[in-house]
C-alpha positions in Angstrom: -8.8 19.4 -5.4 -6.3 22.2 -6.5 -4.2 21.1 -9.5 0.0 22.3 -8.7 1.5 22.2 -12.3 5.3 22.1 -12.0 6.7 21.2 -15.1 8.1 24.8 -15.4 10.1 24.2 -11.9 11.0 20.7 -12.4 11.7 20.9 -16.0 12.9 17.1 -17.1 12.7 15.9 -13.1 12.0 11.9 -12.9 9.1 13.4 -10.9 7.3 14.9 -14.0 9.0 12.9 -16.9 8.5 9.6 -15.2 10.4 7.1 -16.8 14.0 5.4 -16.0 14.8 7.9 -13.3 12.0 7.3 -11.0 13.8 5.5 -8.0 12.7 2.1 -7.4 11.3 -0.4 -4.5 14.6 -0.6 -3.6 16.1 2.5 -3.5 16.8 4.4 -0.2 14.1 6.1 1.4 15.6 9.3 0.9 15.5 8.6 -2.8 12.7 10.3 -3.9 13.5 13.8 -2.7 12.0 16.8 -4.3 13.2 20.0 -3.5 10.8 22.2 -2.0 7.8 20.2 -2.4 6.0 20.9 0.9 6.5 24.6 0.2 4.9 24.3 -3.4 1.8 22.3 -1.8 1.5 24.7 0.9 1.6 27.6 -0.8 -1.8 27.7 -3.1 -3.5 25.6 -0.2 -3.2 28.3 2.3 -3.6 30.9 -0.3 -7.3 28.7 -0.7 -7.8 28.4 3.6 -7.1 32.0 3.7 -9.3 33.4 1.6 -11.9 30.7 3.0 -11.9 31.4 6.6 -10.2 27.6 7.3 -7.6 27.7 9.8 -6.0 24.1 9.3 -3.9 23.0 6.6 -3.1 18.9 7.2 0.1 17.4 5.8 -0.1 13.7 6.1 4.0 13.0 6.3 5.1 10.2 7.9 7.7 9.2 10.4 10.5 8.0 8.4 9.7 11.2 6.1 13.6 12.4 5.7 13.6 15.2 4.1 14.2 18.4 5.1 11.1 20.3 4.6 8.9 17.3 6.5 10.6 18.0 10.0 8.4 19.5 12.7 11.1 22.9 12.9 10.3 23.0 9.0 6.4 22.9 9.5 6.6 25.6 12.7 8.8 27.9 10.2 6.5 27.6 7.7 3.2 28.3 9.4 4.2 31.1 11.0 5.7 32.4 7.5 2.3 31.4 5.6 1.1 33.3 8.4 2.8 36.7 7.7 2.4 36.3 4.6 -1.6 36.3 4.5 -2.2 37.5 7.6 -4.0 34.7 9.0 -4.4 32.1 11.7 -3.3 29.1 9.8 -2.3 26.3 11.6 -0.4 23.4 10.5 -1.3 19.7 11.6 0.2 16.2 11.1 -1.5 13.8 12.4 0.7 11.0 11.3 3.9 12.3 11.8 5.0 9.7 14.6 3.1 7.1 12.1 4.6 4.3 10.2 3.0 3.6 7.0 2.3 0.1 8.6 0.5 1.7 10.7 -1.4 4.4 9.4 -2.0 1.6 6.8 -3.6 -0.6 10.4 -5.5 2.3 11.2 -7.4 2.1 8.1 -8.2 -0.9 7.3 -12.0 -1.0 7.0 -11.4 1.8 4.3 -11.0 0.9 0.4 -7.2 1.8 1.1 -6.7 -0.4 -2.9 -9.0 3.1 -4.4 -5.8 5.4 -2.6 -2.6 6.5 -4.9 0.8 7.0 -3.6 2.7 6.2 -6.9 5.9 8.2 -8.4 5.7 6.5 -12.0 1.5 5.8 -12.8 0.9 3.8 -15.9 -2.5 5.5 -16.9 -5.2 5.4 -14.3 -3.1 2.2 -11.9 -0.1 2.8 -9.6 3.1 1.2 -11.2 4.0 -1.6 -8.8 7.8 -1.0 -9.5 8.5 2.8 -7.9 10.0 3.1 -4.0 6.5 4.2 -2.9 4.6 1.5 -4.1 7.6 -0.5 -2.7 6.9 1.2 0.3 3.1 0.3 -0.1 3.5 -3.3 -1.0 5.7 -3.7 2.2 3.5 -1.9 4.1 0.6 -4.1 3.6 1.1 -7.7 4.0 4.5 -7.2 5.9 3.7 -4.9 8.1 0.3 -4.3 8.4 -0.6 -7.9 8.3 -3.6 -7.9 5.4 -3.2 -7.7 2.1 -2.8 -5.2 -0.4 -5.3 -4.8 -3.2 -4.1 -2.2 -5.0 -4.1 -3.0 -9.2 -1.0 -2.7 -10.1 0.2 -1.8 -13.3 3.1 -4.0 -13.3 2.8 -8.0 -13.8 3.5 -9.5 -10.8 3.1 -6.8 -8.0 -0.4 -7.2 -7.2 -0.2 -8.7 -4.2 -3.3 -12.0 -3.7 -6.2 -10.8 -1.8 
């Protein structure tokens, strides 16, 4: 795992202060947009594959991913940048780009998917229950996915039965 401090970048963001800004279940999916995120993530990672000798760099981004730096023209402009740039043979892959998370949720359900973290506001150790991506989460489970979720919560009333 290779820690990405961004507290100097971000500064007072909802996505390093947490707190009342953090957009909800019900925000729109768009919502939670933080600029330049994929480039920060890529940048140290294929810093790490370079100097390893690994030639694939996976992003898991989604289908309805809108923002701007998840679109496949992004990913192409940015491997062959990352590529320049170290001199490499980096590829970038996305193996869930035409995925729902329904369904990437489907594809994995004999895996302890409640041990995963996809949360914007954690309370400790536990997901919050409250932000849009453990909206998206909850949906994606019982709703969509047609099991149910067993993810603990932090918030009274999220935990879904199961």
């Amino acid at each position: 795992m290779l820690d990405e401090p961004v507290a100097e970048v971000y500064g007072d963001h909802w996505s390093i202060a947490g707190g009342p800004g953090v957009p909800g279940a019900e925000a729109v999916n768009h919502a939670d947009y933080l600029p330049g995120r994929n480039v920060l993530l890529s940048a140290k990672a294929a810093i790490w594959c370079r100097l390893r000798d690994v030639e694939t760099l996976c992003f898991g981004t989604l289908k309805a991913n809108p923002h701007p730096d998840s679109t496949a023209e992004f990913f192409r402009e940015l491997e062959g940048v990352l590529n320049r740039a170290l001199d490499g043979r980096l590829r970038i892959i996305r193996p869930y780009e035409s995925l729902s998370k329904a369904e990437v949720i489907r594809r994995g359900a004999d895996l302890p998917l409640h041990l995963t973290f996809s949360c914007n506001d954690p309370v400790g150790d536990r997901p919050c229950g409250v932000c849009i991506k453990c909206g998206e989460r909850r949906n994606g489970f019982p709703r969509a996915a047609g099991f149910p979720d067993r993810t603990p919560y932090a918030a009274a009333g999220t935990d879904a039965p199961g």
